[in-house]
C-alpha positions in Angstrom: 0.0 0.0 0.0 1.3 3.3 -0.8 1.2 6.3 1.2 -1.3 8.3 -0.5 -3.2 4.7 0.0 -2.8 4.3 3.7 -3.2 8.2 4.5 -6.9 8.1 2.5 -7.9 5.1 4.3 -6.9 6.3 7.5 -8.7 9.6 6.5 -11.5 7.5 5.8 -11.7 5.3 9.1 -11.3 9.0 10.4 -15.0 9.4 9.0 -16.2 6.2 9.3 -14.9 4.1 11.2 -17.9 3.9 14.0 -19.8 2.3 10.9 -17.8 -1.0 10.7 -18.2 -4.3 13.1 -16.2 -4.0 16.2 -14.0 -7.0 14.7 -12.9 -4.7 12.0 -12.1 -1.8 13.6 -10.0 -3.7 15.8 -8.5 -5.3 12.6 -7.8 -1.8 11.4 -6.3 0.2 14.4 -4.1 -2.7 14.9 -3.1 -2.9 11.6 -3.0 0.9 10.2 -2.3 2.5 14.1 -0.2 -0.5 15.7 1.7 -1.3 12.7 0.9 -5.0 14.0 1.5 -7.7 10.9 -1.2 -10.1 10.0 0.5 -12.7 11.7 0.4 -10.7 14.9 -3.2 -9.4 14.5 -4.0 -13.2 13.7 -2.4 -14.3 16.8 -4.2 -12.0 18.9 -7.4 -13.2 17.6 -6.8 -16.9 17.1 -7.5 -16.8 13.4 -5.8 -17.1 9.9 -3.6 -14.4 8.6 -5.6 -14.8 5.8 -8.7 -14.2 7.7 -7.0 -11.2 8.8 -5.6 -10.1 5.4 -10.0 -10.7 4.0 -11.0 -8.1 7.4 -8.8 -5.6 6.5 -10.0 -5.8 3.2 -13.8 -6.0 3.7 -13.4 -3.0 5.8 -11.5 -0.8 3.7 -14.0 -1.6 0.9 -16.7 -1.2 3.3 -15.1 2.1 3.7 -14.6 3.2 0.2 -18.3 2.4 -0.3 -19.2 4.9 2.7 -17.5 7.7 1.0 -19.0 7.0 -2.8 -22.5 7.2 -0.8 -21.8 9.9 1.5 -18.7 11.7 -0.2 -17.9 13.4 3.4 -14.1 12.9 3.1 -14.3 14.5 -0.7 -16.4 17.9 0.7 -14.1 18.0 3.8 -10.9 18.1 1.5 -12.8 20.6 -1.0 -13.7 22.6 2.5 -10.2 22.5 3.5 -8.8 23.6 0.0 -11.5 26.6 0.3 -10.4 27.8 2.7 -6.7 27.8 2.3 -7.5 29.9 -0.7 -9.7 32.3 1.2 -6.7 32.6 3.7 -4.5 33.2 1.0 -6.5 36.4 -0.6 -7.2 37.7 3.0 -3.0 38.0 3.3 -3.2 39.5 -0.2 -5.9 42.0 1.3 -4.1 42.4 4.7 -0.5 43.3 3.1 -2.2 45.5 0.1 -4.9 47.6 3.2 -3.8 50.8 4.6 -7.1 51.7 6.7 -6.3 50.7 10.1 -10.1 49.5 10.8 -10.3 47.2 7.5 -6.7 45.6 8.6 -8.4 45.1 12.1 -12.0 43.3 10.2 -9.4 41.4 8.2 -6.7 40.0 11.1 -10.2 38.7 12.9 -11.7 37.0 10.1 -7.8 35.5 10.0 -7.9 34.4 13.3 -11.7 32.7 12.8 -9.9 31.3 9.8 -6.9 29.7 11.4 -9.2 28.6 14.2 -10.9 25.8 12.0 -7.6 25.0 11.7 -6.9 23.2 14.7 
């Protein structure tokens, strides 16, 4: 799995993870958040590394399914992206503003801005 791979599923157990089986969250923090091996997660349970290697799977399709229905992860990244370009033009106003009041209005709606940032 590459990177862009595991940091999109993660993002997406992020969103919903509380919608798989207990088993496969387990399966998944283990895996993705341990950094357990299969024959380690399968020990743990008393089943097959391949039983393992088919939970992981299920879930992260169960996953991608969730986001094709829901598309939460896709708005938050469009969200996120938004507003990085909003911050962006409000430096653009900030350095360009010479009224003391408007510089004020803008360093506020900067703060609110970095705020959702956290």
């Amino acid at each position: 799995m590459e990177f862009n791979e595991i940091a999109q599923t993660s993002l997406l157990y992020d969103f919903y993870g509380q919608l798989l089986t207990e088993r496969q969250r387990e399966v998944m923090e283990l895996y993705h958040e341990e950094n357990l091996t299969l024959s380690e997660i399968a020990d743990e349970f008393s089943i097959s590394r391949q039983g393992v290697h088919d939970t992981l799977k299920t879930a992260e399709k169960a996953l991608q399914r969730y986001e094709e229905k829901l598309g939460l992860v896709s708005r938050f990244q469009e969200s996120r992206q938004a507003i990085g370009k909003i911050d962006r033009e409000i430096d653009g106003l900030a350095a360009e503003c010479t009224d003391k009041r408007t510089a004020e209005k803008l360093r506020k709606i900067k703060e609110i801005i970095d705020s959702l940032d956290q």
